[in-house]
N, C-alpha and C positions, 0 to 999 in steps of 0.2 A: 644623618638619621633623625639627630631631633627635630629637623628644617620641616622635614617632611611627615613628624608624627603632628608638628605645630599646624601645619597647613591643611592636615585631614580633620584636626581637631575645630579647627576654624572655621570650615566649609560644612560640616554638621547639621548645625543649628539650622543654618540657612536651606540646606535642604530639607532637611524636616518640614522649614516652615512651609514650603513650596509644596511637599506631598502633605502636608494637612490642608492646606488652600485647596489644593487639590482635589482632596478628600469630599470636604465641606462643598465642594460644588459642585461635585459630581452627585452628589446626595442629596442638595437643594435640588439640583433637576430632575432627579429620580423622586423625588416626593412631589412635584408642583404638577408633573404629569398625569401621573395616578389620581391625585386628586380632580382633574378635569373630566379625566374620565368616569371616574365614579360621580360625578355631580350631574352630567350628561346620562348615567344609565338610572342614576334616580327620578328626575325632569321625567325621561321618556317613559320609566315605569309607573309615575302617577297619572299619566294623562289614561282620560275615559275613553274606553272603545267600547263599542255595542256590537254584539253578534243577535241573530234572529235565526228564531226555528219556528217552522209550520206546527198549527197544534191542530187534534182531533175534536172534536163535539162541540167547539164554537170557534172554528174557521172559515174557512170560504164555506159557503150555502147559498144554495139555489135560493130558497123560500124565503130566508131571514137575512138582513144585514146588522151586526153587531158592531159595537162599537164605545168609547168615551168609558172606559170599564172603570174599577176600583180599585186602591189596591188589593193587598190578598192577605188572608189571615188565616191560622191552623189551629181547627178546634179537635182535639184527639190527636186522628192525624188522619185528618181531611182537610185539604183546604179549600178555602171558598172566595168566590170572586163574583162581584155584581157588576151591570152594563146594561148599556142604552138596545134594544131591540127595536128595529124596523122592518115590518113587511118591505120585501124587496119589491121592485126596485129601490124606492126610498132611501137618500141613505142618509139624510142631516138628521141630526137627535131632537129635533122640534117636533118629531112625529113618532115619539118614540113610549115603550113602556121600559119597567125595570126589570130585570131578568137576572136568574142567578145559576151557576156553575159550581161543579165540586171536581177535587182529581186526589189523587193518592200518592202522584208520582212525581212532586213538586214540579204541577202544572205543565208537566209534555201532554197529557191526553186529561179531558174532561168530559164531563157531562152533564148536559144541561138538564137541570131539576124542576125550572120554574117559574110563572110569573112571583116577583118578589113585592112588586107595589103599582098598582094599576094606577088610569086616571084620578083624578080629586074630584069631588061635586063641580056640578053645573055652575058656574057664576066664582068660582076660589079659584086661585093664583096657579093652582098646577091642572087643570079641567080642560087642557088641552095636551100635554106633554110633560111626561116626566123622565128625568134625563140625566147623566154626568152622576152616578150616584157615589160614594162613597163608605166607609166604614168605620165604627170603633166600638171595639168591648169593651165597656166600663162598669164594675163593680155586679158582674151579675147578668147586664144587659146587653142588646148588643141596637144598636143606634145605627140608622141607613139615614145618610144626609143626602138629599136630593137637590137638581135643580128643576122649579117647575114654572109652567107657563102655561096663559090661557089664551082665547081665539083672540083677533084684532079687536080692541075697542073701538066699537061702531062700524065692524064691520057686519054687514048684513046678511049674509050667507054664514056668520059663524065664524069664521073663517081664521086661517092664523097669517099674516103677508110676510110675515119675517121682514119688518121694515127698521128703517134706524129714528123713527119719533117718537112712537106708542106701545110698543111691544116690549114693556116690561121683564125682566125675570126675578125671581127670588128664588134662596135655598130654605125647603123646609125640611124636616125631619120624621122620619117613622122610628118606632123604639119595638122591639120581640125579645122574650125570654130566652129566643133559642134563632142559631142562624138561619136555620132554615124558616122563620118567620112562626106565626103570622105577624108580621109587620103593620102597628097600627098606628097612624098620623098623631100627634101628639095635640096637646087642645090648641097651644098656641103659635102656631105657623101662618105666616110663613118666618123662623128664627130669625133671620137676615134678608133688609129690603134696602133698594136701590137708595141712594143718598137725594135727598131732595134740592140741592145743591147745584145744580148745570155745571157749574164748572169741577165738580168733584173726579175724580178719577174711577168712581162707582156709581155713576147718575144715572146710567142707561141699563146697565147689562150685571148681574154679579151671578157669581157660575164658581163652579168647579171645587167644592170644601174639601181640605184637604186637611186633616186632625193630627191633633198631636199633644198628649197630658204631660204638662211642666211647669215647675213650681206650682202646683196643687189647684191649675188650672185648668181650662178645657180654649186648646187655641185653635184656632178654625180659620187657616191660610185659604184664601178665596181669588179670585181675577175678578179684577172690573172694567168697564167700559166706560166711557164718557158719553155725555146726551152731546156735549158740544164738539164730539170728532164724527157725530154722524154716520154717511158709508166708510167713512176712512177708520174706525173702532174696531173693527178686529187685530188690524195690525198695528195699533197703539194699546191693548190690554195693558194692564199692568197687575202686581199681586201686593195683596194688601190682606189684612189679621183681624180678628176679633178675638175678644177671648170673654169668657164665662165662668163661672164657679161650678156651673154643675151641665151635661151634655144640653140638655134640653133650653139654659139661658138665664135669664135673658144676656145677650151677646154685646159689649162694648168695643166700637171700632177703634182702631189705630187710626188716627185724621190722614196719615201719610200712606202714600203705597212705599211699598217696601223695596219693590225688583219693577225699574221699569221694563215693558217690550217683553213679560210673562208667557202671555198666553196660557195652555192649559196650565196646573198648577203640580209640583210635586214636588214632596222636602219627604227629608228626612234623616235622624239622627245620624252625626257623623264628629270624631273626633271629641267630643262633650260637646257639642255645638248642634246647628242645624243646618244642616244643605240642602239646595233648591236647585234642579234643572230650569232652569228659562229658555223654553222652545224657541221662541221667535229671537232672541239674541246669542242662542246657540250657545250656550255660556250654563256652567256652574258655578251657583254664590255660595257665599258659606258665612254665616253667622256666629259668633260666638253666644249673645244674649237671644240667640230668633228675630232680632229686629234688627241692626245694621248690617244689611249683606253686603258684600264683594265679590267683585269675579277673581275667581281662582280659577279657573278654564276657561278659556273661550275659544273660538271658531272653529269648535265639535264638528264632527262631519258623521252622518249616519245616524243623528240620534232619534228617537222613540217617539212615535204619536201619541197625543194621549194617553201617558204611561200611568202604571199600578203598579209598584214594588211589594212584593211579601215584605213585609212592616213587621216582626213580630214585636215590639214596642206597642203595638196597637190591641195587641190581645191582653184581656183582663189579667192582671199579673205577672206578666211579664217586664224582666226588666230590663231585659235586652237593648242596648244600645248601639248593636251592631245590625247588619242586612246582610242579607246571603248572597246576594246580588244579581237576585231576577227577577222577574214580571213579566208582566203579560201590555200588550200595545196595544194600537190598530194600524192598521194598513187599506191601501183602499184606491183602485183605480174605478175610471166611470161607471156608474150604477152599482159598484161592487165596496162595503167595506167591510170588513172582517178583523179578527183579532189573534195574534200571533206572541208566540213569547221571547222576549230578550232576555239577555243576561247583560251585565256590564263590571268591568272589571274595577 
């Protein structure tokens, strides 16, 4: 009897140790799994998808082709949105005036209200086309940043070629009391002109202002083109900054682009930081200071032409740091372009 209390007593420990081994690794496995899996459903819940919805009173039309819009902003609780208008067929924004919309219904259905900013004088930098406009309420005011252009120099007919040597653009500015305008050019435009530099990464083309007030500044995210890429400049853009103490300027660039392979232009606050869509490398950068970006997304599929996000960070006193996460696009097949609204998640 004792032989055998000795031998139970003895074999004890031992097993124990076995079912805590046991234990212990059946629970390492049990947690190392789960973990994967939740890392996996987080990954696949930050990536950007775009869904799109047809919108009323500036989508398809016979008479007008719309397009290169703004983003959108809410005064009361209307909100408003500016874009490139062409008599159709027409549909490049180098032949275009600025045109403004209003909706109630965060932008399912709008209506168009109005010319917002016509040609410039005979012989000034926008006397041909005024285009790509943009937005910001600052202190009161509300400030329409454009891109504008005049006919060919020495062209004899007037004329615009839309060529890659002579055909300049700059962003200039109209300032109104109220959004609905009247919108009047400000003395010293054009705010931002091409770099006089050939090899600069803004020598040819600069377009698309896209604003944004930090650190007690006025920063004005832009695309530029190069003189020395020529026909090959639209699909080498890049985005590049200036910034300013007050909206009107005068404007100090950044010497460096910031997102190469840009194209159109959009940021916007995220995380305390700034994020940028880059169309042509189908990628979202993200900043922590607005000036060294990275990709944090890339090989997007389905994303947005010429996009405009409701910004409210852009309306006067607002401190919103967050997006709701829609806008308005374009879309556009032969002779036809038009403007449609996205959401993204």
């Amino acid at each position: 009897m004792k032989k055998s209390i000795g031998k139970t007593w003895y074999l004890f420990p031992i097993c124990a140790l076995m079912a805590l081994l046991f234990m212990v690794s059946c629970k390492s496995k049990n947690e190392e799994k789960p973990k994967e899996e939740v890392s996996a459903v987080e990954v696949a819940d930050t990536l950007t998808k775009f869904t799109y919805q047809d919108i009323s009173g500036i989508g398809i039309d016979s008479l007008y082709n719309r397009r290169d819009n703004s983003d959108i902003i809410k005064v009361g609780d209307i909100y408003y949105v500016w874009y490139s208008r062409m008599d159709s067929p027409i549909t490049p924004g180098y032949w275009a005036t600025i045109w403004y919309a209003t909706s109630k219904d965060e932008g399912h259905t709008w209506e168009e209200q109005g010319m917002a900013l016509g040609l410039g004088e005979e012989g000034e930098f926008d006397s041909h086309s005024v285009f790509t406009p943009n937005i910001l309420a600052h202190k009161g005011k509300y400030y329409l940043y454009y891109t504008g252009v005049k006919p060919t120099p020495g062209n004899t007919k007037k004329e615009f070629e839309n060529n890659s040597t002579n055909d300049f653009t700059a962003i200039g500015l109209a300032v109104a009391d109220s959004p609905e305008g009247p919108f009047v050019r400000i003395e010293n435009n054009p705010i931002l002109e091409v770099s006089q530099v050939p090899e600069d990464f803004d020598s040819y083309r600069i377009d698309d202002a896209s604003l944004l007030v930090k650190d007690e500044k006025i920063w004005l995210y832009y695309k530029g083109r190069s003189f020395i890429h020529g026909k090959e400049g639209p699909r080498l853009t890049k985005m590049g900054v200036a910034m300013a103490d007050q909206p009107e300027g005068p404007y100090k660039k950044h010497p460096e682009p910031l997102i190469d392979r840009g194209h159109e232009v959009l940021i916007w606050n995220q995380n305390a930081g700034i994020a940028s869509l880059a169309s042509l490398s189908k990628s979202i950068h993200w900043a922590k200071d607005g000036m060294n970006f990275s990709p944090t997304e890339e090989n997007l599929t389905n994303i947005p032409m010429a996009p405009g996000l409701y910004r409210p960070h852009l309306e006067d006193g607002n401190t919103s740091n967050k997006i709701p996460g829609w806008g308005i696009s374009m879309k556009g097949k032969k002779g036809v372009v038009y403007l449609v609204r996205f959401e993204m998640n």
